[in-house]
Every structure is written in C-alpha cells, then in structure tokens.
N, C-alpha and C positions, 0 to 999 in steps of 0.2 A: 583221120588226122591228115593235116596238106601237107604234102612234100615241102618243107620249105627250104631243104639242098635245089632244088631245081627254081627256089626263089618266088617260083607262081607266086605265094602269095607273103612275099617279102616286106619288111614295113621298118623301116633303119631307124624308124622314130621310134620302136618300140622299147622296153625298160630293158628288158632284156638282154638287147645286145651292150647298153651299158652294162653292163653288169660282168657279161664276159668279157669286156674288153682288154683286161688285163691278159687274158690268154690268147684271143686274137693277136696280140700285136707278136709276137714271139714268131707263131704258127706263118703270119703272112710274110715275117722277117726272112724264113728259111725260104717263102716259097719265090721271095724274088730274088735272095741269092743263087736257088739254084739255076747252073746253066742248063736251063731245058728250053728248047727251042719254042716259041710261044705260041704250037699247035693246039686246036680245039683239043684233041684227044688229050695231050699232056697236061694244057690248062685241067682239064674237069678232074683229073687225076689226082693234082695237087688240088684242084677243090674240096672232093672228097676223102683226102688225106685230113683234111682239116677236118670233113666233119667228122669223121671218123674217131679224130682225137677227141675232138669237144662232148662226141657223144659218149664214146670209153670214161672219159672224166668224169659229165656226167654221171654215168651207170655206178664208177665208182666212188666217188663223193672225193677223188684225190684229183690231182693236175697232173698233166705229165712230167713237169723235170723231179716227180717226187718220186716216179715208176723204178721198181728196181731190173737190174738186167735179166732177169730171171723174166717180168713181166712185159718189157718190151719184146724178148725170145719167143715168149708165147705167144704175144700177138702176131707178129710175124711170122711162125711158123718154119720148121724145119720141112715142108714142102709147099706148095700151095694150095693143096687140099687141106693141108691144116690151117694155114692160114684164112681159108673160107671157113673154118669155123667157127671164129672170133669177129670176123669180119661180115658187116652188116649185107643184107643181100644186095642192094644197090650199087656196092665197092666192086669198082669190075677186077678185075686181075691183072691188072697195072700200076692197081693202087700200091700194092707190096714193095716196090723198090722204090718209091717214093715215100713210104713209110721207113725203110730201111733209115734212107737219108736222113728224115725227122727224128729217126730214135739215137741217129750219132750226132746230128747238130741241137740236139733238144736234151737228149737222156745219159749222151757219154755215152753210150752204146758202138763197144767196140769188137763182138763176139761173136762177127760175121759167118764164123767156119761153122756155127751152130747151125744155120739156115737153110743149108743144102743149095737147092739149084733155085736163083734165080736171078733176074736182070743187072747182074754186076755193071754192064755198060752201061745199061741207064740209071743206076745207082754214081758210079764213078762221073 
C-alpha cells in the first residue's frame, strides 16, 4: 500500500478526501491555531497528528470530538512507551504533545495529570 502521509502518491481530486472533509477542517483549525513555530520537524508532527486521528477514526468507525476521556487517555499514554502502543509506527515521539493539544482543543480533554512526563512546553 503507498504511503500517502508522505503524499508520494497524493491526488486532491480523489472522492475520498471529500468525504473526510468534514473532519479535516476541525483537525487543520487546531493546527493553525497552534503557536508552534513553522519548523519542518513541527510541521510533520502536526501532520501526522492528523493522520493519526483520521486513522484512529477510521479503525474505529467514531470521529473524534465523540472520544470519551478515558479514550483520548489511552491514546496518549501515561508514558511514552504507552503511547507507541496505539500509536502508528511512522508517529515519531513528538507527535504526543501535539496530540495532547488536539485532545483539549478537539475532545475537552482536561486530565493532563494522568499522562506522566511529557512535552508540557511544547504542549502549552
């Protein structure tokens, strides 16, 4: 199957992305409001914050502002080891605080103490 996170073989005409659109627009909302400085490494982060949701969605036939806190928790991870276990192998380990973000501007996710250690500064 093509990567189509890395876009190779990308096609904007395709039905598809209509289709998600309604979830795209939410997802790209958060990522231009956050203030993250608009490095390669940051961008792809939030890139793959998105796809990560779209594909969680997928896998589970729900959307995300349906997720309860309990499920945003999980996905996140009370370390980062747990978190690579939900999380697809291509999500590098920066995706996590920028997922954080999406689970409080997307899901109401406020239960941050549950998460243990990880990038609060680049979360805040």
């Amino acid at each position: 199957m093509p990567n189509l996170r890395r876009l190779q073989y990308h096609d904007s005409a395709a039905p598809g992305w209509h289709v998600i659109a309604p979830l795209l627009g939410p997802l790209v909302a958060v990522n231009a409001a956050l203030d993250s400085p608009p490095t390669p490494h940051r961008r792809r982060a939030m890139l793959d914050v998105t796809a990560f949701l779209l594909t969680h969605s997928a896998e589970t036939g729900r959307t995300f502002w349906g997720w309860t806190t309990q499920e945003w928790a999980r996905l996140l991870g009370r370390t980062q080891a747990e978190f690579r276990q939900y999380a697809p192998a291509w999500a590098g380990d920066e995706v996590r605080p920028y997922l954080a973000a999406h689970a409080y501007l997307l899901g109401s996710f406020n239960e941050f103490h549950q998460l243990g250690s990880f990038q609060r500064l680049t979360l805040s």
